[in-house]
C-alpha positions, -999 to 999 in steps of 0.1 A, spaced: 83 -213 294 98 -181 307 76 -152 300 89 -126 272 93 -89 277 85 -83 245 46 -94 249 28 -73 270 0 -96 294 -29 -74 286 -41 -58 255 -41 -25 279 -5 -35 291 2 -38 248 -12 -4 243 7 14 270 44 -3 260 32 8 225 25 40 229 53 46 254 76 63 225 47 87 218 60 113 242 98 106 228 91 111 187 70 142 197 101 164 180 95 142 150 61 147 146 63 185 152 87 182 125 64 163 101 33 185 105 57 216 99 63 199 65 27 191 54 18 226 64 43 240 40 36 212 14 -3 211 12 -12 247 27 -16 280 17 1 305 36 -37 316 49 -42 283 60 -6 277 74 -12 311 97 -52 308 106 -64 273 106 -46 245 123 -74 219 117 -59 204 82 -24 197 104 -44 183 134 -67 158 112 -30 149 93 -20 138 131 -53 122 137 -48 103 101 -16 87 109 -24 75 144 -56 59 129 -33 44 106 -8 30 128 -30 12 149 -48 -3 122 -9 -15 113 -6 -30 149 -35 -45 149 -29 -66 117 6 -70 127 -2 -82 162 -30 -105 148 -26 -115 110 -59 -98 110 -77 -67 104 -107 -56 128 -133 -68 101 -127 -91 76 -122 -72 40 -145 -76 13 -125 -84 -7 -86 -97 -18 -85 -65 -36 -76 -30 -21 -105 -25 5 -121 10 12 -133 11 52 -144 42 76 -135 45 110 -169 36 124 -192 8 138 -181 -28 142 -145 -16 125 -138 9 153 -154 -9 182 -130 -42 176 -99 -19 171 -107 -2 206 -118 -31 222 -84 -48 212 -61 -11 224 -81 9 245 -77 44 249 -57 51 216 -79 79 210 -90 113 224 -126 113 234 -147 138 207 -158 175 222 -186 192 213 -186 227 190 -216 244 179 -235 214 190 -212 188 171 -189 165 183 -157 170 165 -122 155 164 -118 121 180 -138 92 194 -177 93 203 -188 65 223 -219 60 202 -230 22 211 -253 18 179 -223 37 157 -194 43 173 -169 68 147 -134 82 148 -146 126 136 -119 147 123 -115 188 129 -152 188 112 -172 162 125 -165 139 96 -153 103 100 -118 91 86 -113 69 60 -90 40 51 -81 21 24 -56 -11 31 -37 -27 5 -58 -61 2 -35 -77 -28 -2 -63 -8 13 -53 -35 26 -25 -20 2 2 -39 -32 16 -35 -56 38 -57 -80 63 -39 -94 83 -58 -71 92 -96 -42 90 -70 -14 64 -64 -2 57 -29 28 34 -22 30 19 10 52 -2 32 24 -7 58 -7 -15 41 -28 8 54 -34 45 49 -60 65 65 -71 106 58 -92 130 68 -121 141 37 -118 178 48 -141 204 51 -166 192 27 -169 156 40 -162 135 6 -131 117 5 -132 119 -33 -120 155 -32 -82 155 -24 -81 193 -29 -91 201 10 -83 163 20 -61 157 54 -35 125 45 -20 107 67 15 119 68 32 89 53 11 90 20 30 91 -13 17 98 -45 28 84 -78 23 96 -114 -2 72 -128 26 56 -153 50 49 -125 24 37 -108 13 13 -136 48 0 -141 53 -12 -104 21 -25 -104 34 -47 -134 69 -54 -121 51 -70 -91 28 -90 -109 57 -105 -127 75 -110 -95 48 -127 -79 45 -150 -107 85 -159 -111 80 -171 -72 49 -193 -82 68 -208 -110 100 -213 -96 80 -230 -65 64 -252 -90 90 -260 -111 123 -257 -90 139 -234 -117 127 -201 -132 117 -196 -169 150 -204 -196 165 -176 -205 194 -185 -232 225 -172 -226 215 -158 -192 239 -165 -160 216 -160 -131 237 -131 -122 236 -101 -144 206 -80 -158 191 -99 -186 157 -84 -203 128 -107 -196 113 -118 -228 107 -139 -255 98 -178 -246 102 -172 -209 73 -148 -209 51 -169 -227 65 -198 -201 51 -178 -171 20 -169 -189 12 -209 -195 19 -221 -162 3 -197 -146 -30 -202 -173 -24 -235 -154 -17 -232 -117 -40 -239 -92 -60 -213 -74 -58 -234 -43 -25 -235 -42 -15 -197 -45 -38 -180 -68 -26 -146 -56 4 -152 -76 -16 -154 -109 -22 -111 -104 -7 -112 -140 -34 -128 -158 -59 -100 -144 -74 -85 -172 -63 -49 -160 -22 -63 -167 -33 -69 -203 -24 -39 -224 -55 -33 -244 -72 -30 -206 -49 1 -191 -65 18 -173 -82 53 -177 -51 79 -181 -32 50 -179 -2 42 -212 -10 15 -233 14 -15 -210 11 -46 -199 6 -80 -214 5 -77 -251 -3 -112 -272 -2 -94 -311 26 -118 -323 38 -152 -321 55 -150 -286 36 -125 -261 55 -101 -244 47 -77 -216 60 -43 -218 63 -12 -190 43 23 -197 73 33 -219 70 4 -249 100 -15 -230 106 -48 -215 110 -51 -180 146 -68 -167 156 -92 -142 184 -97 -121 196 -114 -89 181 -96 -54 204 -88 -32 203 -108 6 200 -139 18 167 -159 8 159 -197 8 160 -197 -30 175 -178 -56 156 -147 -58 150 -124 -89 145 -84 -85 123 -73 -112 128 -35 -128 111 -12 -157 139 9 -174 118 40 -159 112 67 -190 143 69 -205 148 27 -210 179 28 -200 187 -2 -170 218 14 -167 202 45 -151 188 40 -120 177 74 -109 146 64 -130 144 29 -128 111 10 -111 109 -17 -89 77 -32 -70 73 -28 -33 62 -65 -30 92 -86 -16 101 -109 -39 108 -135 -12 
């Protein structure tokens, strides 16, 4: 078989065709750092201390070759704890099978004051990745993919599954006011976050029954085309099969039955949403009191795919400045 030029022979080889663009995307990143510094820092902090902008840097190339690495190998360097979002550190076994797999992707640690600081120290009990203050990073990955994390009181929405930061001067993660995200990260108000969190759910359990069943829930009256509010006897159809589905054979796809989509479970600061089973046919409602809506996704796909929306604040379908919709492909 001919060799392809798109698979480097060595993972050293795979590293340095990687990280070839570095040097070309340098305008970019100069760019992006210019933003966080006016976004997240005070103008003291802008002017006399570079180390929040430096451990933003450090944060998103942690994070991109975590992304490699489980795009490369369907893997992650550890195996997670769990199918749920996973919290890690940039340290030990982690750290040491990330190198071992793309070595040299970061700068060797230098010692300040008699502490190794920003970047990689070789430690063969511990190895650790340090930021601007001798802290190590941490990384959360996104271990139900559905395309949102919680760290923290905070909602991140990613399209990579992995976001990494810096815990600042004081060394807790926990404390986002002198925290060092990775560049990409994107916060979400709680309910917005709650709602696409929903929307998913339901998304991922329209594709379990309609691979079940060949056909999605009955809607009457609905042409397969236009918006039509999901509701009535098709929620409650969703909700029995997947009361019934086999955790064998695609549990993931059951997220909806979780006892945190329930509405009477919201979560803390979270709006009373969710699945709601008060009446003769349950229902499940977005952060605003509203149904959500399907419709027909756009592209090509092997079966007739639905998009799923909340009406955003307003309820209106119509205006989609503020509608939601998950970040789970519903493919």
């Amino acid at each position: 078989m001919p060799e392809s030029p798109f698979i480097p022979e060595s993972p050293s080889e795979r590293k340095k065709e990687r990280k070839s663009p570095k040097g070309c995307y340098g305008l970019i990143t100069i760019v992006a750092l210019f933003l966080f510094a006016t976004l997240f820092l005070s103008p003291v902090q802008r002017v006399g201390d570079i180390r929040p902008m430096l451990a933003a840097e450090q944060a998103e190339e942690l994070r991109f070759e975590v992304t490699v690495y489980h795009r490369e190998t369907g893997e992650y360097p550890v195996e997670l704890p769990t199918s749920e979002d996973a919290d890690l550190l940039a340290e030990g076994a982690f750290l040491r099978e990330l190198l071992n797999y793309s070595p040299d992707s970061f700068y060797e640690a230098k010692q300040r004051e008699g502490k190794w600081v920003r970047g990689f120290v070789d430690d063969p009990e511990k190895p650790r990745l340090l930021d601007p203050w001798g802290n190590v990073f941490s990384i959360r990955i996104d271990g139900d993919g559905d395309g949102v994390v919680l760290v923290g009181d905070r909602a991140l929405k990613t399209d990579h599954g992995v976001f990494a930061w810096s815990p600042g001067p004081d060394g807790d993660p926990d404390t986002w006011e002198d925290n060092a995200p990775d560049l990409e990260m994107i916060f979400l108000p709680v309910d917005r976050n709650r709602a696409q969190r929903l929307a998913a759910a339901i998304a991922k359990g329209l594709y379990s029954y309609y691979k079940a069943e060949g056909s999605y829930p009955s809607i009457p009256g609905w042409d397969g085309e236009s918006q039509v509010v999901f509701e009535g006897q098709a929620v409650a159809d969703l909700l029995d099969h997947l009361s019934n589905h086999s955790t064998e054979e695609g549990g993931k796809y059951r997220a909806l039955l979780k006892p945190e989509f329930t509405a009477e479970n919201a979560g803390v600061g979270e709006p009373r949403s969710g699945v709601v089973r008060d009446g003769e046919v349950p229902k499940i409602i977005d952060p605003w009191g509203n149904p959500f809506y399907l419709e027909n996704a756009p592209g090509e796909s092997s079966y007739p795919a639905l998009a799923v929306s909340s009406a955003g604040p307003d309820g209106d379908p119509d205006a989609e400045l503020d509608n939601i919709q998950p970040r789970w492909g519903w493919r």
